[in-house]
N, CA, C and O atoms as CSV, one atom per row, in Angstrom:
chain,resi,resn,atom,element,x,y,z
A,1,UNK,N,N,-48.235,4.093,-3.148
A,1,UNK,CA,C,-47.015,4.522,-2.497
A,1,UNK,C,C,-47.364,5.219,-1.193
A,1,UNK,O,O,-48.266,6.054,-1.123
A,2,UNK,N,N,-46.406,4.739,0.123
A,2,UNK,CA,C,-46.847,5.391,1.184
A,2,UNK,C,C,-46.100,6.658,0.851
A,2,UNK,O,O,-45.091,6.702,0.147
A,3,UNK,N,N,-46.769,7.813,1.496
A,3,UNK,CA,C,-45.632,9.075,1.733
A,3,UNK,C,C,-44.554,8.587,2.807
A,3,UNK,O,O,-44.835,7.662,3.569
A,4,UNK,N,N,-42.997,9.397,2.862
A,4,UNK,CA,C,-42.383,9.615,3.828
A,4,UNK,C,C,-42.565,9.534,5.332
A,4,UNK,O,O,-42.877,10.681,5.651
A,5,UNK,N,N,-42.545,9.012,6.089
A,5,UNK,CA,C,-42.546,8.910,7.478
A,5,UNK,C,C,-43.507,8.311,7.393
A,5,UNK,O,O,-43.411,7.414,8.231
A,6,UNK,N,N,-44.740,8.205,6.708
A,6,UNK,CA,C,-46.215,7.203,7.322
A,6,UNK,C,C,-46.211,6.100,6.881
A,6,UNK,O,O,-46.979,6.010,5.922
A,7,UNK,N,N,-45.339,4.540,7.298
A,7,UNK,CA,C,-45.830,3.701,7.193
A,7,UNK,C,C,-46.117,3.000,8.362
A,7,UNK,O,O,-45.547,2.938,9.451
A,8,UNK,N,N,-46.988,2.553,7.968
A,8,UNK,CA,C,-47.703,1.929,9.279
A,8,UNK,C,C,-47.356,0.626,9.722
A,8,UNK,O,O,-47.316,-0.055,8.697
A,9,UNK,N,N,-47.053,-0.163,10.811
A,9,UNK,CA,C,-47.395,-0.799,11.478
A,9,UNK,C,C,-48.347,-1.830,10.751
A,9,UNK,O,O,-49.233,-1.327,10.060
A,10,UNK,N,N,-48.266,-3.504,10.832
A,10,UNK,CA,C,-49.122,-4.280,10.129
A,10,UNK,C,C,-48.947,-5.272,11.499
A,10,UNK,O,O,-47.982,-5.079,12.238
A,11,UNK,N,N,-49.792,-6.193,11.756
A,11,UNK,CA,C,-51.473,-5.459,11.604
A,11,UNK,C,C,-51.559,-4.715,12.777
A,11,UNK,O,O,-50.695,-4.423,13.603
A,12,UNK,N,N,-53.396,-4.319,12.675
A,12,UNK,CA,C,-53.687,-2.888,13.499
A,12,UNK,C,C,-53.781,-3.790,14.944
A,12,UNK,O,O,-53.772,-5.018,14.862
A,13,UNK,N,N,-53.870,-3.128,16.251
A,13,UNK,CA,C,-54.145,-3.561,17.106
A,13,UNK,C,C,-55.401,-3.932,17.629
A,13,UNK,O,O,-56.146,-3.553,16.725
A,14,UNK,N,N,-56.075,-4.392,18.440
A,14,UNK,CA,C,-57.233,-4.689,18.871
A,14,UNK,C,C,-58.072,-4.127,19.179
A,14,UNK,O,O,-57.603,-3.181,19.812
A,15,UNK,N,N,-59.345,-4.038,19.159
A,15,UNK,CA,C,-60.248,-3.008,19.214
A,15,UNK,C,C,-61.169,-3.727,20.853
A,15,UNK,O,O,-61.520,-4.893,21.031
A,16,UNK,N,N,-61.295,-2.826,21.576
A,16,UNK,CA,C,-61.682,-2.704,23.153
A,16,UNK,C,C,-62.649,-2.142,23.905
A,16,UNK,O,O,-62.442,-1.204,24.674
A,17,UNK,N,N,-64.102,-2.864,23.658
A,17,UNK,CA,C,-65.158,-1.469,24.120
A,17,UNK,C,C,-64.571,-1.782,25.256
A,17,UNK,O,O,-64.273,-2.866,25.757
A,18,UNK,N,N,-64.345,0.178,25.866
A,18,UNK,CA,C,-64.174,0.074,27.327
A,18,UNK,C,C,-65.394,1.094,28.455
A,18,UNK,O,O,-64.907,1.455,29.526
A,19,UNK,N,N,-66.492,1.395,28.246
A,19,UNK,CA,C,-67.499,0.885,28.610
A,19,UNK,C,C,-68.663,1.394,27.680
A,19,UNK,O,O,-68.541,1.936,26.582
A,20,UNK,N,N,-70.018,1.050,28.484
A,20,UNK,CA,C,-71.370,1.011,27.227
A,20,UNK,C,C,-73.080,1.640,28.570
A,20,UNK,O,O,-73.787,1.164,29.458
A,21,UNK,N,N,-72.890,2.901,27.820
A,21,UNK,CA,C,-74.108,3.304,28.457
A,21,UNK,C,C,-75.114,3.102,27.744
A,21,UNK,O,O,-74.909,2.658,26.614
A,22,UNK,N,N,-76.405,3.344,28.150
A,22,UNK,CA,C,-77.886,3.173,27.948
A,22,UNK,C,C,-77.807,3.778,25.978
A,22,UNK,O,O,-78.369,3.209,25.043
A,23,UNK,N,N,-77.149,4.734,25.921
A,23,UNK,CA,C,-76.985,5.741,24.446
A,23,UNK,C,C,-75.593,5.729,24.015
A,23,UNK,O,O,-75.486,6.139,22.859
A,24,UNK,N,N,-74.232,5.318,24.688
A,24,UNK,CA,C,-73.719,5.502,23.935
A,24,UNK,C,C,-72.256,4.057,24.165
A,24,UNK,O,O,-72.571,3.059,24.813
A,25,UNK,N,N,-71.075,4.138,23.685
A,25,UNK,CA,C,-70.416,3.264,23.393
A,25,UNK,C,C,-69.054,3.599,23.468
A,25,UNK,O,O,-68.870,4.668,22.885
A,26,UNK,N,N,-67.878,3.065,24.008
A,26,UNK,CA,C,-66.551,4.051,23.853
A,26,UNK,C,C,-65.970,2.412,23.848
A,26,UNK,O,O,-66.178,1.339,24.414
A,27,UNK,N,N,-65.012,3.083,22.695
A,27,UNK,CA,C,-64.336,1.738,22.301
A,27,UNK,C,C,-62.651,2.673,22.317
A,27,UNK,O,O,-62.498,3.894,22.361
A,28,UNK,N,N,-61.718,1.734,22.270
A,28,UNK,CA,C,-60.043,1.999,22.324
A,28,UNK,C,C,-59.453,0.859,21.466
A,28,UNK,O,O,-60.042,-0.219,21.387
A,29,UNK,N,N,-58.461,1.061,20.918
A,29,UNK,CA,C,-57.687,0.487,19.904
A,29,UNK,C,C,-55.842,1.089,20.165
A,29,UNK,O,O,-55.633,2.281,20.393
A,30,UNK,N,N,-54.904,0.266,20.100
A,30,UNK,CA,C,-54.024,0.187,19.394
A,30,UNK,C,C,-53.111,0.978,17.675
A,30,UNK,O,O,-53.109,0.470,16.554
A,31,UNK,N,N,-52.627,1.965,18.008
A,31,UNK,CA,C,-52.124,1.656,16.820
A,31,UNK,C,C,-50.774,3.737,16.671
A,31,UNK,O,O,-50.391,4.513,17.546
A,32,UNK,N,N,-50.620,3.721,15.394
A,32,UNK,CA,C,-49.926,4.462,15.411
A,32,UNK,C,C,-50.804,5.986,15.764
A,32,UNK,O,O,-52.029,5.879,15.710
A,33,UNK,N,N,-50.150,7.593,16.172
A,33,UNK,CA,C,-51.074,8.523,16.862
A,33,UNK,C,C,-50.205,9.676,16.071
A,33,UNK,O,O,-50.086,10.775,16.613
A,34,UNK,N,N,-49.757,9.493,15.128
A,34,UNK,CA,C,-49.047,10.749,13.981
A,34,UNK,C,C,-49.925,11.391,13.162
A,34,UNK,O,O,-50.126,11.148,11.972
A,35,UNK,N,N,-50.722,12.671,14.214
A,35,UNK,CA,C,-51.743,13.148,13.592
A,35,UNK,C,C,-51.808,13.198,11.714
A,35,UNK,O,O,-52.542,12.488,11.027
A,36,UNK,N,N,-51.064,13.987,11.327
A,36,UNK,CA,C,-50.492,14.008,9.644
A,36,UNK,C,C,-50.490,12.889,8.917
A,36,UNK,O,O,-50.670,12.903,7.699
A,37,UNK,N,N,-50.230,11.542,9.786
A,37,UNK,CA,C,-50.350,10.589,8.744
A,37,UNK,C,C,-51.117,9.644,8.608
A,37,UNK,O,O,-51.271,9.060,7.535
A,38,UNK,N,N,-51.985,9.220,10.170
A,38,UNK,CA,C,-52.942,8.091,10.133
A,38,UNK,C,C,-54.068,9.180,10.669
A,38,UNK,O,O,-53.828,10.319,11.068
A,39,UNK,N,N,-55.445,8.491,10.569
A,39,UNK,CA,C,-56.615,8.546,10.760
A,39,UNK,C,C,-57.410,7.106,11.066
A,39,UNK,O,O,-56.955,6.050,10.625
A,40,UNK,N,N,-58.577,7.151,11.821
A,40,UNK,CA,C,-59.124,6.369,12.102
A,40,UNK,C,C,-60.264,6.117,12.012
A,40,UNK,O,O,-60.998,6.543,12.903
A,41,UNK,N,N,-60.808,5.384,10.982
A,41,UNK,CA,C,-62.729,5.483,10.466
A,41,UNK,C,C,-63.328,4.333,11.269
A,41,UNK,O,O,-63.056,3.133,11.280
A,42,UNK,N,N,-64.461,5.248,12.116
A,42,UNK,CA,C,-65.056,4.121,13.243
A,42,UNK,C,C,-66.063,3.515,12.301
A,42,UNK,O,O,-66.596,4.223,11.447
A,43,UNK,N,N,-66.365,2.139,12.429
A,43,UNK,CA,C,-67.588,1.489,11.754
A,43,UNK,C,C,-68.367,0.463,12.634
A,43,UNK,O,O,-67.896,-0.463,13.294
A,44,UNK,N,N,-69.731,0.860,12.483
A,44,UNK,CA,C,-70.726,0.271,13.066
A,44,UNK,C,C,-71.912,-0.518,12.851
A,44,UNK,O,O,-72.934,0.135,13.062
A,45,UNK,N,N,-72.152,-1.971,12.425
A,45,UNK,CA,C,-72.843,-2.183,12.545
A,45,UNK,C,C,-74.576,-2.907,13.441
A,45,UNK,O,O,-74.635,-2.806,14.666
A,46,UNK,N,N,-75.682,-3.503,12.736
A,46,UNK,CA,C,-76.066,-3.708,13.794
A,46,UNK,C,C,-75.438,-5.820,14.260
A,46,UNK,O,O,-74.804,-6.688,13.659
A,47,UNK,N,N,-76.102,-5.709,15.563
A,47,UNK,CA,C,-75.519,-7.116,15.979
A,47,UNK,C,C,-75.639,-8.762,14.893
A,47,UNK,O,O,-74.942,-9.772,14.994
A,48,UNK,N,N,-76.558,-8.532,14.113
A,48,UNK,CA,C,-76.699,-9.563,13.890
A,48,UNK,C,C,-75.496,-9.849,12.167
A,48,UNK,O,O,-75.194,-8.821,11.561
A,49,UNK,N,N,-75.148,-10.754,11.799
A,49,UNK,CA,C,-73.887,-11.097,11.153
A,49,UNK,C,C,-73.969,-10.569,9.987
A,49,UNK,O,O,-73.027,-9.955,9.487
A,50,UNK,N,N,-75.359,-10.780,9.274
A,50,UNK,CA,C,-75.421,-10.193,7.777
A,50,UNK,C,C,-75.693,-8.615,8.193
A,50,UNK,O,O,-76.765,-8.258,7.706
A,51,UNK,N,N,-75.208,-7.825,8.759
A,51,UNK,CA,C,-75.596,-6.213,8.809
A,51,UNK,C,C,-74.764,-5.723,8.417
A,51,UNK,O,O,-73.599,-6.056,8.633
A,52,UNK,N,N,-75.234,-4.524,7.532
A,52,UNK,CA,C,-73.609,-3.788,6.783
A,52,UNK,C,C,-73.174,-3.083,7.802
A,52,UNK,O,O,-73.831,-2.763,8.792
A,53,UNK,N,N,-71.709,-2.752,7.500
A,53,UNK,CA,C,-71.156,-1.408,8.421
A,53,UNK,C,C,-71.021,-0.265,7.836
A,53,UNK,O,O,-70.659,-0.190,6.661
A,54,UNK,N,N,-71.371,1.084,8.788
A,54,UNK,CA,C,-71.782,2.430,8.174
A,54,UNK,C,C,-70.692,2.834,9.116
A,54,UNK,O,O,-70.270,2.297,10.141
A,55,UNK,N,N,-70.196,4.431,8.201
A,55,UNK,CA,C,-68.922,4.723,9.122
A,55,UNK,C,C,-69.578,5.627,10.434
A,55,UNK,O,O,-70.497,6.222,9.871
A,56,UNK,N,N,-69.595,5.891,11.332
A,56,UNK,CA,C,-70.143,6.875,12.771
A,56,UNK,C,C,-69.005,7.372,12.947
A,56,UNK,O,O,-68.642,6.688,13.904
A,57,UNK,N,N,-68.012,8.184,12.696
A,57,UNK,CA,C,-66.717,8.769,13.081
A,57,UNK,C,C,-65.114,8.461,12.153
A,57,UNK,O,O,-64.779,7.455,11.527
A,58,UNK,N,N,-64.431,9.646,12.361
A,58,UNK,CA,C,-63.220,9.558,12.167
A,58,UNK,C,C,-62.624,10.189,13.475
A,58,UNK,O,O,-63.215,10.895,14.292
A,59,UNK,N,N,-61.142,9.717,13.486
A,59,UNK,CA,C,-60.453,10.425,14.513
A,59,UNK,C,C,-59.197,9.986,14.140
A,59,UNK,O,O,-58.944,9.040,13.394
A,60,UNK,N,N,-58.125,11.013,14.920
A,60,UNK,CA,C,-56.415,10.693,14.799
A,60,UNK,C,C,-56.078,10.277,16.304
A,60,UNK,O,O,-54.946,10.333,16.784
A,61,UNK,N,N,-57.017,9.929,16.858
A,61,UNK,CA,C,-56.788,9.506,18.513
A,61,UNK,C,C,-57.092,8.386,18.447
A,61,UNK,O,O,-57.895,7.972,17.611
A,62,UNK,N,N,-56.272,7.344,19.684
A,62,UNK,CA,C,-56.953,5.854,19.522
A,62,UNK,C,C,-58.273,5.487,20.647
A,62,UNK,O,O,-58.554,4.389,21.127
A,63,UNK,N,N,-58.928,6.779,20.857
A,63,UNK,CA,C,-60.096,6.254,21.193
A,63,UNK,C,C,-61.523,7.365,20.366
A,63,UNK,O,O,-61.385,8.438,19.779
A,64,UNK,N,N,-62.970,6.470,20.670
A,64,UNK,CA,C,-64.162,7.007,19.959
A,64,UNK,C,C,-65.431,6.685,21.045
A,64,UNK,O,O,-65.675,5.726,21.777
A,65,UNK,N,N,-66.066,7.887,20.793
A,65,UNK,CA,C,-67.560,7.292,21.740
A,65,UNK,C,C,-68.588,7.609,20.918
A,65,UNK,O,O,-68.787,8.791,20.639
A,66,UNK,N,N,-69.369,6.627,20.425
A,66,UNK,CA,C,-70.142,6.400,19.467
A,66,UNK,C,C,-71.542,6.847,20.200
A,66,UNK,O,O,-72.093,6.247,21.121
A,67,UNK,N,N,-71.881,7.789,19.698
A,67,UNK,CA,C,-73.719,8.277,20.675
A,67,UNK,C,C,-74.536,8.245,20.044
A,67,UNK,O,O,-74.390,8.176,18.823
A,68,UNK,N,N,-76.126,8.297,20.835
A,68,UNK,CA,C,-77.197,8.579,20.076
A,68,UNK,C,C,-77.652,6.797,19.643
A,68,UNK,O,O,-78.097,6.461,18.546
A,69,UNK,N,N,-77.489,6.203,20.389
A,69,UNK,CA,C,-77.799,4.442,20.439
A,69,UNK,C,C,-79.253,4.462,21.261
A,69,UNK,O,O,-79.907,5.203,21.996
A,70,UNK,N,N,-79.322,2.979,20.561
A,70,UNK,CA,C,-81.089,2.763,21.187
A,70,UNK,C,C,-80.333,2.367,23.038
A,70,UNK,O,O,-79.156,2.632,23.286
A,71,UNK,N,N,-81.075,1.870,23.870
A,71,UNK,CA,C,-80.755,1.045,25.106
A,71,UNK,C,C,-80.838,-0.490,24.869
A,71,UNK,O,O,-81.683,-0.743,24.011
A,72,UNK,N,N,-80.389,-1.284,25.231
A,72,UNK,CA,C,-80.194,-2.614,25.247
A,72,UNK,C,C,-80.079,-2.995,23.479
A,72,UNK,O,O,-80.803,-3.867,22.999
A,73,UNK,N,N,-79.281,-2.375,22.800
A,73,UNK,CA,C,-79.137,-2.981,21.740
A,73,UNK,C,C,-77.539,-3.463,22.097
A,73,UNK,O,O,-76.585,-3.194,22.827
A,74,UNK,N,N,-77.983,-4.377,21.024
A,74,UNK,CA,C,-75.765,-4.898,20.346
A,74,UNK,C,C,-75.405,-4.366,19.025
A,74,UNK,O,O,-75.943,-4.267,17.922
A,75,UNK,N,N,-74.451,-4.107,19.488
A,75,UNK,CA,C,-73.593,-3.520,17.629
A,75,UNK,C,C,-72.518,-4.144,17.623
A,75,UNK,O,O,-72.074,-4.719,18.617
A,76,UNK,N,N,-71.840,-4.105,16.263
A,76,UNK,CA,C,-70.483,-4.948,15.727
A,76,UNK,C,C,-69.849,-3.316,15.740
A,76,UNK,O,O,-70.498,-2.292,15.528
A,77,UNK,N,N,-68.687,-3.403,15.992
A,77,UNK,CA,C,-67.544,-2.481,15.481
A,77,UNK,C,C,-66.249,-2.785,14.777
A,77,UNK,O,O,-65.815,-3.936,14.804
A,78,UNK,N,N,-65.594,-1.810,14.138
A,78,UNK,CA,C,-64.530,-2.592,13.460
A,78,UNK,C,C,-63.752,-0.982,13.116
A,78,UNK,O,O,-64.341,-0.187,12.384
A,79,UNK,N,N,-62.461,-0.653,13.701
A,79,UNK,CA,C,-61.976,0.621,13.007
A,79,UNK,C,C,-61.102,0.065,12.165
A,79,UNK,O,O,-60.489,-0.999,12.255
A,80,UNK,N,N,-61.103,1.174,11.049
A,80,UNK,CA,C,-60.273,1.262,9.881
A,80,UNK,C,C,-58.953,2.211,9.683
A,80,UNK,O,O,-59.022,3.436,9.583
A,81,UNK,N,N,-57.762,1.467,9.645
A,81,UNK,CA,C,-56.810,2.262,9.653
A,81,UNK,C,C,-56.755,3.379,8.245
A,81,UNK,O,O,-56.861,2.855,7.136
A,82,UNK,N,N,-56.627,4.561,8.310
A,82,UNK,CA,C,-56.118,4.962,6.745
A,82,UNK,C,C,-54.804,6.263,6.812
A,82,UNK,O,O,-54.891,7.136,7.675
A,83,UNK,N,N,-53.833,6.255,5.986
A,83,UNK,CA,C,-53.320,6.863,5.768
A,83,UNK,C,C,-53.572,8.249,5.297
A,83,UNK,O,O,-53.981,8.455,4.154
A,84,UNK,N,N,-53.318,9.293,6.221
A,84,UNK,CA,C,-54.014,10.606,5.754
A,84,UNK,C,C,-53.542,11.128,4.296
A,84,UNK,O,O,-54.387,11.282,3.415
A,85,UNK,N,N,-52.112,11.407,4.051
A,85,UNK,CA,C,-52.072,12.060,2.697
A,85,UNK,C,C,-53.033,11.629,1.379
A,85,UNK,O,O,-53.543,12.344,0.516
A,86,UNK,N,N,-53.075,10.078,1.586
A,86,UNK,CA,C,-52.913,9.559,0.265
A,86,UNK,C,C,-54.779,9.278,0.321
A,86,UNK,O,O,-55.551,9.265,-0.637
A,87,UNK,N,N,-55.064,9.094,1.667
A,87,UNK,CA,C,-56.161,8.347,1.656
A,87,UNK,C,C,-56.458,6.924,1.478
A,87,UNK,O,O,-57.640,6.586,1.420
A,88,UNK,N,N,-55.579,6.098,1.389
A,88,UNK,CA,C,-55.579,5.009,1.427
A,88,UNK,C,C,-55.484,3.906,2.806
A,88,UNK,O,O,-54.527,3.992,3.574
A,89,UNK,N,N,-56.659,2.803,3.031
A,89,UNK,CA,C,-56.632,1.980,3.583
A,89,UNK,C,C,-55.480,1.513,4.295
A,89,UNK,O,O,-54.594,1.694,3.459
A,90,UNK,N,N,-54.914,1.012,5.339
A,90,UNK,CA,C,-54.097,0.341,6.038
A,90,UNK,C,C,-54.241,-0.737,6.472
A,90,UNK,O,O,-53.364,-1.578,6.273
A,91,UNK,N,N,-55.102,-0.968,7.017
A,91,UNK,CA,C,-55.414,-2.056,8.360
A,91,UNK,C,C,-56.564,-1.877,8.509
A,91,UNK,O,O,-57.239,-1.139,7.792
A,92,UNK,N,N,-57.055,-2.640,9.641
A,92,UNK,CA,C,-58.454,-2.795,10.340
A,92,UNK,C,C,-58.039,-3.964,11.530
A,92,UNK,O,O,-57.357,-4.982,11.408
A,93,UNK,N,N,-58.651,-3.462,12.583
A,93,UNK,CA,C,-58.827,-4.073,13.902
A,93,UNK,C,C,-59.954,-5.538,14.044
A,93,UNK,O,O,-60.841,-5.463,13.194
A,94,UNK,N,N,-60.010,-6.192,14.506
A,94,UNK,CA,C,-60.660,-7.334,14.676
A,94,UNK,C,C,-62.219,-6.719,15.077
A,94,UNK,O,O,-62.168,-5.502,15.257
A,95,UNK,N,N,-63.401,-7.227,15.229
A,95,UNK,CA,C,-64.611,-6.922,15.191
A,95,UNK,C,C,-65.076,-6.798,16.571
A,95,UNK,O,O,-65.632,-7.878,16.774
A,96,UNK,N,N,-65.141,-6.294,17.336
A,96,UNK,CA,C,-66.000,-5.970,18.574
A,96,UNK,C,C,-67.256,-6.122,18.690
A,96,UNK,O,O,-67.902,-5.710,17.727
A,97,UNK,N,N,-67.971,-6.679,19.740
A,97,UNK,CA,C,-69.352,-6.640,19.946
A,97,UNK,C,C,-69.518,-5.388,21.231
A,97,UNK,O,O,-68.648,-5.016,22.018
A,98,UNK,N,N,-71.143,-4.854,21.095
A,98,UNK,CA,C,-70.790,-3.938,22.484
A,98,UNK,C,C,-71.827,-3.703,22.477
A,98,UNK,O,O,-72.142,-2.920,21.581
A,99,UNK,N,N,-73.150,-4.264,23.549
A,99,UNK,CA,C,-74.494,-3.909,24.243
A,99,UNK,C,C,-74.469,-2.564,25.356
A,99,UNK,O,O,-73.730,-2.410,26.329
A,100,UNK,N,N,-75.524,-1.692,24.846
A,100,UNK,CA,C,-75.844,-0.762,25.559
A,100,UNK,C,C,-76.362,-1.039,26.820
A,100,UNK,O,O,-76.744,-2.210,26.827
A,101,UNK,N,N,-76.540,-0.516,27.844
A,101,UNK,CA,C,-77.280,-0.943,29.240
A,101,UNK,C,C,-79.284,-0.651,28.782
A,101,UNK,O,O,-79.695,-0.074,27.774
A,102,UNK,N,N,-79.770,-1.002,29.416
A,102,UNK,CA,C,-81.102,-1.080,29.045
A,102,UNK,C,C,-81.777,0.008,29.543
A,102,UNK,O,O,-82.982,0.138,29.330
């Protein structure tokens, strides 16, 4: 059951690295910004297809800058929508790729 006022929006919006330094990564997304009811779990893995994703962040903002990256690597990203009261899953954004500068 959602709580009162938090239902979300289906599906999440698109996920956008908008740019990529030597260490770190800032990606933007789409979606609802009702601190109290959504949250946003950043996930990262590495580039290649079979790599798991580990979470690097939460936030109630629709943007994240992921730090502390090698230089010239690629990573997959993917945020996860969740509903704050309940804790439950929502959505998820389509998969991003995003190379560091070297």
């Amino acid at each position: 059951t959602t709580p009162d006022g938090c239902t979300p929006p289906l599906p999440m919006g698109s996920l956008t690295v908008t740019s990529a330094a030597a260490s770190s990564v800032s990606l933007s997304w789409v979606g609802p910004t009702n601190p109290a009811c959504f949250a946003y779990d950043i996930l990262r893995a590495p580039a290649t297809s079979d790599g798991t994703f580990s979470q690097v962040g939460t936030t109630n903002g629709l943007s994240f800058t992921d730090t502390g990256l090698s230089p010239g690597s690629t990573y997959r990203y993917v945020v996860q929508g969740r509903i704050v009261p309940n804790g439950n899953p929502w959505g998820a954004t389509s998969v991003a790729l995003a190379t560091t500068a070297p």
